[in-house]
C-alpha positions in Angstrom: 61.0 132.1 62.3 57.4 132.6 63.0 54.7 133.2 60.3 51.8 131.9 61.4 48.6 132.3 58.6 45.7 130.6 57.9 44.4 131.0 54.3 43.6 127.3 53.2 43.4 125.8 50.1 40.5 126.4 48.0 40.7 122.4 47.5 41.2 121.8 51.1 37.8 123.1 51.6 36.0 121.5 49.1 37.8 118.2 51.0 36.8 119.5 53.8 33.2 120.2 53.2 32.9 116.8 51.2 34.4 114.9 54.2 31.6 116.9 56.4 28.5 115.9 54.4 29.2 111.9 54.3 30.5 112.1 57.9 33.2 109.1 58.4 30.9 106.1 59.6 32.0 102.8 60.2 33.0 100.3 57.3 31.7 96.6 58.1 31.3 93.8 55.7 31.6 95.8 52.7 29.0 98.5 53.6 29.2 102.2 55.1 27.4 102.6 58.5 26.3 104.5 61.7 26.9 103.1 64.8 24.9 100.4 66.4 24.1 103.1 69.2 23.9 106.2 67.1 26.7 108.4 68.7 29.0 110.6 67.0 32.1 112.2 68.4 33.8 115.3 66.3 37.3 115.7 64.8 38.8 119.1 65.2 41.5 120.4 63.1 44.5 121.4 65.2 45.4 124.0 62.9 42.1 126.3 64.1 40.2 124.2 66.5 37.4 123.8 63.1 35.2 120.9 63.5 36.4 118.9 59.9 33.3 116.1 60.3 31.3 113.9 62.9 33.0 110.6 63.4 30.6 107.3 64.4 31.1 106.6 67.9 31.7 103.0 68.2 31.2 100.2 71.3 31.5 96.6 71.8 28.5 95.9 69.6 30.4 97.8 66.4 33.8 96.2 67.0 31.4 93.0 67.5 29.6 93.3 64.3 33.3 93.9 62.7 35.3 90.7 64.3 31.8 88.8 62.9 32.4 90.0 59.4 36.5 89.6 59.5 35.7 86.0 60.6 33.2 85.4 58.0 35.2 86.5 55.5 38.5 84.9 56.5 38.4 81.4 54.9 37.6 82.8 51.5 40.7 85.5 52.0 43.1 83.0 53.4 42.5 80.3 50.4 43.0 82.4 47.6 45.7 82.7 45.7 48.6 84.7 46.6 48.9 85.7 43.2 45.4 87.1 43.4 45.9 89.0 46.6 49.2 90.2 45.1 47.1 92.1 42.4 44.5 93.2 44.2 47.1 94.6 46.0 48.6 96.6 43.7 45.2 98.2 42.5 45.4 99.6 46.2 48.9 100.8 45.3 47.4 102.2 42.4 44.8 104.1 44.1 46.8 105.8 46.7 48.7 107.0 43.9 45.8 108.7 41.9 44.5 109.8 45.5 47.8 111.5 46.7 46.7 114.6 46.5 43.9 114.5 48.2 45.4 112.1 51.0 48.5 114.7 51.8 45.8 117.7 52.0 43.4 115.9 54.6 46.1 114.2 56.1 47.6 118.2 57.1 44.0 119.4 58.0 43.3 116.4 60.2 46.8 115.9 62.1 48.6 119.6 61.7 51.6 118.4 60.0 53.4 120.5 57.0 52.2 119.6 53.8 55.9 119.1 52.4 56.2 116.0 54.4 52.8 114.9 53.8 52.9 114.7 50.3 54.9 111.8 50.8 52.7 110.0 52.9 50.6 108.7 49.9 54.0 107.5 47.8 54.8 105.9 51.1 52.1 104.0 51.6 51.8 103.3 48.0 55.0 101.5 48.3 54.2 99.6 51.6 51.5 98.0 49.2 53.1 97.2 46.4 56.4 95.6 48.6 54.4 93.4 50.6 51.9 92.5 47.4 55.0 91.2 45.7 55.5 88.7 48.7 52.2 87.7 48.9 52.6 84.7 46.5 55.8 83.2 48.8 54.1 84.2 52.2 53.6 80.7 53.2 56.8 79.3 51.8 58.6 77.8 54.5 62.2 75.6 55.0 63.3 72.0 54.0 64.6 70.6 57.6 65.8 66.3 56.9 67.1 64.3 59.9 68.3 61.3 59.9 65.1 59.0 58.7 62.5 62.0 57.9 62.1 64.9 56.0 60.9 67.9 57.7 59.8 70.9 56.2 57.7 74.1 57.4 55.0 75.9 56.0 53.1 79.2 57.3 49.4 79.9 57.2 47.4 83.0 58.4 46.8 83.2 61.7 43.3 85.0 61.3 41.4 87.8 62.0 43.4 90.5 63.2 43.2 94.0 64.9 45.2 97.2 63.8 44.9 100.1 66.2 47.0 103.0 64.6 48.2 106.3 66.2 47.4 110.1 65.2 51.2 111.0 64.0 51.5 110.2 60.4 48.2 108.0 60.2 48.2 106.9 56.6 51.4 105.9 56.2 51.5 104.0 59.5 47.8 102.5 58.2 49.5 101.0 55.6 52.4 99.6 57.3 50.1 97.7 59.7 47.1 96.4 57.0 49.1 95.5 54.1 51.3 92.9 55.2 47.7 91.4 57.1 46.5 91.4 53.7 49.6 89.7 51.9 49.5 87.1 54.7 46.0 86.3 54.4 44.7 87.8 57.1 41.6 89.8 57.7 41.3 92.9 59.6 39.3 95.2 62.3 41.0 98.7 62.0 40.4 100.9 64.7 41.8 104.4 63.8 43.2 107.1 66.2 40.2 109.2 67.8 42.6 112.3 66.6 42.9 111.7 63.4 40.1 109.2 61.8 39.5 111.1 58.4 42.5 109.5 56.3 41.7 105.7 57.2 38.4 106.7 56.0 40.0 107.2 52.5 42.3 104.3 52.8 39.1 102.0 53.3 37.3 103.3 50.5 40.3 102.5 48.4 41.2 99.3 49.3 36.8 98.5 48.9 37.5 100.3 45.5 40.4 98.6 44.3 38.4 94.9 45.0 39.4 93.8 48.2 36.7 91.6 49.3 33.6 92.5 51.6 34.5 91.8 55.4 38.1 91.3 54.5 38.6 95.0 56.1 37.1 96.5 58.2 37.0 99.8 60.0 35.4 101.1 63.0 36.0 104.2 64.9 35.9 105.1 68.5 38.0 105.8 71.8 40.5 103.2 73.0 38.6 103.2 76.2 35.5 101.6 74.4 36.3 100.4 71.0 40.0 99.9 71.4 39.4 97.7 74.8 36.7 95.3 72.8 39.0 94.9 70.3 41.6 93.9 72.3 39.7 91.9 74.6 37.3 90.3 71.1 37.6 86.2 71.3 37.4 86.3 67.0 40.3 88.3 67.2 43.2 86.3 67.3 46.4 89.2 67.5 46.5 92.9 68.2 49.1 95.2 66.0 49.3 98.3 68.0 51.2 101.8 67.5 51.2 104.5 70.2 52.6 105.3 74.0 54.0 102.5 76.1 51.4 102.8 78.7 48.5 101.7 76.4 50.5 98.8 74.8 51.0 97.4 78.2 47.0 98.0 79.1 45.9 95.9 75.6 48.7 93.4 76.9 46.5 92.9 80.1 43.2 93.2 77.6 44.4 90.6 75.8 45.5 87.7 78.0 42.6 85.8 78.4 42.4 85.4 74.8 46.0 84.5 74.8 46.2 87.6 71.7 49.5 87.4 70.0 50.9 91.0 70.1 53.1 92.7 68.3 53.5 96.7 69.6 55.6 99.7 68.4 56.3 102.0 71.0 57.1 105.0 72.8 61.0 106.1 72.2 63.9 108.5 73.9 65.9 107.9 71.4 69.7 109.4 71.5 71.4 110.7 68.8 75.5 110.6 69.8 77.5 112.8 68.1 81.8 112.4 68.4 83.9 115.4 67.8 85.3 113.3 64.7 82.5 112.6 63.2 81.6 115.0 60.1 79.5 118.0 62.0 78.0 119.5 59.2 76.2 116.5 58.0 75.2 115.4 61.9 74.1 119.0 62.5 71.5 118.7 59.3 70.4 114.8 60.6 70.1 115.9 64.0 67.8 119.0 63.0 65.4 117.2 60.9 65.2 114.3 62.9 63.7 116.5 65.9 62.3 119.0 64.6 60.3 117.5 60.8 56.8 116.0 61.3 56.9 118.6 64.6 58.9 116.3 66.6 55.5 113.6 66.3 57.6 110.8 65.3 58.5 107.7 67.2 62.0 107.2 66.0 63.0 111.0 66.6 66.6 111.8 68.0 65.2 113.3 70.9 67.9 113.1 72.9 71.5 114.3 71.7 74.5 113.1 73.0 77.9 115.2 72.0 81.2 115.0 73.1 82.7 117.4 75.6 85.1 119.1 73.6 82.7 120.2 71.1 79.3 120.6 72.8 79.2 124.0 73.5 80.2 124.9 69.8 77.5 122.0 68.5 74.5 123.0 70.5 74.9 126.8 69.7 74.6 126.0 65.8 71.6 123.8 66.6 70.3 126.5 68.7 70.7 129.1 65.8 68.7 126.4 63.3 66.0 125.5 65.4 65.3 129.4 66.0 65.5 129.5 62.2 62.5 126.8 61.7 59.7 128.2 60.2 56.4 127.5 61.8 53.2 128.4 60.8 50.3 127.2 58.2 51.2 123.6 57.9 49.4 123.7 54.7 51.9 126.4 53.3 54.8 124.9 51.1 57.7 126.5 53.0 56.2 125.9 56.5 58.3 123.3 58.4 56.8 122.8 61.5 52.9 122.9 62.1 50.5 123.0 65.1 50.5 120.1 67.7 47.7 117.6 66.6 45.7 118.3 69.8 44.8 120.3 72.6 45.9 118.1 75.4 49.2 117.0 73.2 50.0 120.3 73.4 49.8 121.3 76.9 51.9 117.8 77.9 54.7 118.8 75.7 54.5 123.1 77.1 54.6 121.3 80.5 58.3 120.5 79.9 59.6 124.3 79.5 59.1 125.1 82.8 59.9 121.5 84.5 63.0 121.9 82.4 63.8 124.9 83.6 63.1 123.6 87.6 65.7 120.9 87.0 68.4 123.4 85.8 68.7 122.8 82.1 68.6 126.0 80.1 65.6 126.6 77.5 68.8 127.4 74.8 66.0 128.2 71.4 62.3 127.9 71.6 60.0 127.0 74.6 57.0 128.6 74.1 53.2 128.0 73.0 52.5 130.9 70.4 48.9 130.6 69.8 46.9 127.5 69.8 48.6 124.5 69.0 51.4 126.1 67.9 54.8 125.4 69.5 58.5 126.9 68.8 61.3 124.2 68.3 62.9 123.6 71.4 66.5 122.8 72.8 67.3 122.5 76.0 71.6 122.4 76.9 72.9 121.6 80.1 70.7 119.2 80.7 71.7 115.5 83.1 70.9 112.5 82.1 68.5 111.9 84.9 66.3 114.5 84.3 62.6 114.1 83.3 63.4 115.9 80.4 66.1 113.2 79.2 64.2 110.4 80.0 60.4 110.7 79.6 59.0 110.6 76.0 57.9 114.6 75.1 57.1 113.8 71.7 57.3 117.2 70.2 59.5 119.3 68.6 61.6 119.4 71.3 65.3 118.4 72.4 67.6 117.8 75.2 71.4 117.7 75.2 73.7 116.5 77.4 77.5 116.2 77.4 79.3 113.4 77.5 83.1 112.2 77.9 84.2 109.0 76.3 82.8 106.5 75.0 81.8 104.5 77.7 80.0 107.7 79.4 78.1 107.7 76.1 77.0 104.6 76.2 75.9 104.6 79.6 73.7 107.7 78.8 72.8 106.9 75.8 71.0 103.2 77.3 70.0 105.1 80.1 66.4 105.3 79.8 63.5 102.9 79.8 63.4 102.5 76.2 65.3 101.5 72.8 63.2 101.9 69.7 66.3 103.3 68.0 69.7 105.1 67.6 71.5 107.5 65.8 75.3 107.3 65.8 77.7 110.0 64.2 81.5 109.3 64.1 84.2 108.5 61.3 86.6 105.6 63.9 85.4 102.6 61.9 86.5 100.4 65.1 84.4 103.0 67.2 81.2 102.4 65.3 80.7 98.6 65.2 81.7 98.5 68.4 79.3 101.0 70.1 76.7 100.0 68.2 76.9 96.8 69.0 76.7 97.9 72.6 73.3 100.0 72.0 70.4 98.7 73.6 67.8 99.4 70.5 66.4 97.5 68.1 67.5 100.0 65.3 71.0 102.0 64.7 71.9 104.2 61.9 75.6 105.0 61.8 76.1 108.5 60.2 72.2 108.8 58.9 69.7 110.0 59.9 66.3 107.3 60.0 66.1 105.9 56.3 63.9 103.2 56.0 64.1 99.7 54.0 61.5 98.0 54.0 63.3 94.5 53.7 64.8 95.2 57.1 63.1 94.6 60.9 61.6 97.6 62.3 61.0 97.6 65.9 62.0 98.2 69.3 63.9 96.7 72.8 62.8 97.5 77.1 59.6 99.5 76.3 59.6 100.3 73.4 58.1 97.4 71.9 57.6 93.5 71.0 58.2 91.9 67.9 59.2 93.3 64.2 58.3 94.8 61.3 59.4 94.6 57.8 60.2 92.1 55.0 59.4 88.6 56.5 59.7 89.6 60.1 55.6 91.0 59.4 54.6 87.1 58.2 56.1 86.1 61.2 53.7 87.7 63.2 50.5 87.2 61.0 51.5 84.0 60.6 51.6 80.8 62.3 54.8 78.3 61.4 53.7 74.3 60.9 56.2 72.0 60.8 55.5 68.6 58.8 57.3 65.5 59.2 57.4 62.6 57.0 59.1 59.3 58.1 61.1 57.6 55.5 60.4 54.4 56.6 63.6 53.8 58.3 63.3 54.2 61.8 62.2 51.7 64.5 59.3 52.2 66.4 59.3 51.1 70.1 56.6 48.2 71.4 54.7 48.0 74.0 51.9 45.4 74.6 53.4 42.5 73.1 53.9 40.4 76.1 57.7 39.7 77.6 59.8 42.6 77.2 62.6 42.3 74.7 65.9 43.7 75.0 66.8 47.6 73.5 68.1 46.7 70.1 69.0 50.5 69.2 70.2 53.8 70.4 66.1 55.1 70.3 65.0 51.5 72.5 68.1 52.1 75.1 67.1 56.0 75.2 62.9 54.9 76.0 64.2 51.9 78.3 66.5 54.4 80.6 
C-alpha cells in the first residue's frame, strides 16, 4: 500500500533548523571547525530533496590535522585505566539514551528510513557502548602458554590511531559498532562519515566530547571518499582502516593502504540467500523472509536478498510473499505506521530502478512492486522465475528488492545458494535437525541463522567470507583487530644455551646442541 505524505514533525523542524544554523563542521582535537580550505558540500534529505545543512568539505590537510591530533592524544588514551575508559564509556551510553529521540528523528530526515526502526538505533548504539565499556578493563588480558623450561604468556596493547569510514544505511548504529570497541581498546580515532548521511555522527561526536572523552581522542572530519576517505586511507599516523560499504571501495582503500602496510578490517557488500525447505515452518519463514528484505527499505548488508525455496512449494511460497510485499506500506518514513521510506539518494535510487527492467530482459517476472513512485520512493519488489545466473541473483541491489529461484534438493540449494561472489551471511529455514547442521556447515558465509531471521549478539563474530569482507566483529574478535598480541617469554633457568667462540668445538650434549650442530 502506497500513502505517500509529507507533514513533518513540528520537532523535526526545529532539529532541522538547529542542525542548519551550526552547520556540521569538522571535530579535531576537541574543538568544532571549518575546513582548512573553506568548502562546504550540502546534505539533502531523500524524503523531499530539502537541503537539511552545509557539511565542511574536507581534504588531506583536514584528515591531516585529524591523524596529528589522534596521534597526540594516543599515549595519554592508551595508558589509562581501563576502568576509567570503561566509565567514560558508559556516560556515552548514557547520552545516547537521553538523546534518542532526537537521534531516531535526524537519523529518518537525513537517511529516509521509517522512524519505527530508527527509534532503535539510539538503544542500539547505546548498548554497543555499554558491552564493549564493560571489557575495557580486560582488553589487554592475554593467555598463560609454559613449555618445557619457560613461561610464556601474551598480553594485547592498542595498536593506535585508527580510521572508521562508515556507510549511509543505518549510520549511527554502525558509528557505534566501529568507534566503541577503538575506544575500549585504547585506541584513538579519525571518523570519516558517509557524504550521504553526515548529520548523526555530528551528534554522536558531540556526545562522546560531552560525556568526557578526551580532546583528540575522536575525531571527526567530513568529506567524499575520493578526497578525505583516500587520505585517510593512505595517512602514515594511521595505523588500520575499519571500513563499511560496497565491495569495490574496500578493495580501492586495500590498494590505498599498502604502502603503509594498514591493517584492515572491512564489512561488505552481501547477496545473501535465505533457503526455505517445504518442512520447514512457512508461516514463521514467510514473516523472516518479509522483514529481512523489505525493513530498513532493503538498505541492510545482511538482507535475505536472495530466496531460495523448494520446488514443491515455490509457487504457493512466492505468491504469499507477493501478496505481503504489495501490502507494505510506503510512504512518510517519519509516520509511525510507514514501513518502507524513500531511497537515501538520488543516484541509489536509479541503480536499484535499473533492475526492473534488466530483470525483466533476463526473463524473471516483476511478481509485486517494480516501480519508482515519485522521488526516491520505491515499491517492494519480488521477482519469481528468476536463474541463478542472472544479474539480478548475483549483483548486490541493495533495496527493497528480491529474487527467487527454485530449487530441488539439497545439494541444488547449496550450489545456488554459494553461487555468488559473496558470503556475508545466511538464512536457513527447515525442521530435519540432520538437514540443518549439515547444510550449514556447507554455507560459504561467515554468519548462518537456522530458523531466524538476523538477531544479533554481540558476544558473537560478525563478519563476512569471498567479498564480502576481512576480519570480525564482536566480543573479543574487535580487540583482535585494534589490538596487537605480544608474546613474553621468561626462561626458568633450565635450559642450555649453545656456545660459540670458545675455542675447540665440544661435542652436542643435548637434544637443543644435536638439533644446532645438524
Amino acid at each position: 500500500m502506497t500513502v505517500i505524505t509529507r507533514t513533518e514533525p513540528e520537532k523535526v523542524t526545529r532539529l532541522r533548523e538547529g542542525v542548519a544554523a551550526r552547520g556540521l563542521k569538522h571535530f579535531v582535537g576537541g574543538e568544532w571547525v571549518d575546513a582548512l580550505g573553506g568548502e562546504t558540500f550540502e546534505t539533502l534529505s531523500p524524503i523531499d530533496g530539502s537541503v537539511i545543512a552545509r557539511v565542511a568539505r574536507g581534504d588531506a590537510a583536514d584528515v591531516d590535522r585529524a591523524a596529528r591530533a589522534a596521534k597526540e592524544a594516543f599515549p595519554a588514551w592508551r595508558d589509562l585505566k581501563g576502568t576509567e575508559r570503561k566509565k567514560i564509556l558508559h556516560r556515552v551510553a548514557d547520552l545516547i539514551e537521553a538523546r534518542a529521540d532526537e537521534i531516531a528523528h535526524l537519523e529518518t530526515l537525513d537517511t529516509g528510513q521509517a522512524i519505527r526502526f530508527m527509534k532503535s538505533a539510539a538503544a542500539r548504539g547505546a548498548e554497543n557502548f555499554r558491552f564493549f565499556a564493560d571489557r575495557a578493563p580486560e582488553a589487554r588480558d592475554g593467555l598463560t602458554l609454559p613449555t618445557e623450561g619457560f613461561l610464556n604468556y601474551t598480553t594485547r596493547t592498542p595498536i593506535g590511531p585508527v580510521g572508521v569510514i562508515t556507510p549511509w544505511n543505518t549510520p549511527f548504529m554502525l558509528s557505534t559498532w566501529k568507534i566503541a570497541p577503538a575506544l575500549a581498546a585504547g585506541c584513538t580515532v579519525v571518523h570519516k562519515p558517509a557524504e550521504w548521511s553526515p548529520v548523526t555522527a555530528t551528534l554522536l561526536a558531540e556526545i562522546m566530547h560531552e560525556a568526557g572523552v578526551p580532546a583528540g581522542v575522536v575525531n571527526l572530519v567530513h568529506g567524499y571518499g575520493e578526497t578525505a576517505g583516500r587520505a585517510l586511507t593512505e595517512h602514515p599516523d594511521i595505523h588500520a582502516i575499519a571500513f563499511v560499504g560496497e565491495t569495490t571501495t574496500g578493495s580501492h582503500i586495500m590498494r590505498q593502504g599498502a604502502d603503509t602496510l594498514k591493517r584492515v578490517h572491512f564489512e561488505l557488500g552481501g547477496k545473501n540467500p535465505v533457503v526455505v525447505f517445504a518442512d520447514a515452518d512457512l508461516e514463521k519463514a514467510l514473516d523472516a523472509v518479509v522483514f529481512m528484505i523489505y525493513s530498513l527499505n532493503g538498505e541492510r548488508c545482511t538482507s535475505s536478498s536472495r530466496l531460495l525455496v523448494e520446488d514443491a512449494i515455490y509457487d504457493e511460497f512466492t505468491a504469499r510473499v507477493a501478496e505481503r510485499a504489495r501490502s507494505i506500506r510506503v510512504g512518510d518514513p517519519f509516520d509511525p505506521a510507514t514501513e518502507v521510506g524513500p531511497l537515501v539518494h538520488p543516484r541509489h535510487t536509479q541503480k536499484v530502478a535499473s533492475y526492473f527492467d534488466l530483470a525483466r530482459q533476463e526473463g524473471a517476472t516483476v511478481a509485486a512492486g517494480g516501480e519508482v513512485i515519485e522521488g526516491n520512493f520505491v515499491t517492494p519488489t519480488l521477482f519469481t522465475g528468476a536463474r541463478g545466473d542472472m544479474r539480478v541473483s548475483q549483483e548486490e541491489i541493495f533495496g527493497p528488492v528480491l529474487t527467487a529461484i527454485p530449487f530441488t534438493g539439497d545439494a541444488e540449494a547449496l550450489s545456488l545458494a554459494n553461487g555468488v561472489r559473496y558470503g556475508l551471511a545466511a538464512y536457513l529455514w527447515t525442521n530435519d535437525l540432520t538437514r540443518a547442521h549439515t547444510f550449514a556447515g556447507g554455507l560459504e558465509a561467515g554468519m548462518v541463522w537456522v530458523n531466524s531471521e538476523n538477531v544479533r549478539h554481540l558476544p558473537t563474530p560478525f563478519g563476512g567470507v569471498k567479498n564480502s569482507g576481512i576480519g570480525r566483529d564482536g566480543g573479543d574478535w574487535s580487540f583482535d583487530f585494534y589490538m596487537e598480541t605480544k608474546n613474553v617469554a621468561i626462561s626458568l633457568g633450565t635450559h642450555k644455551t649453545a656456545r660459540l667462540g670458545v675455542g675447540q668445538a665440544q661435542p652436542a650434549k643435548d637434544a637443543a646442541d644435536r638439533k644446532l650442530a645438524e
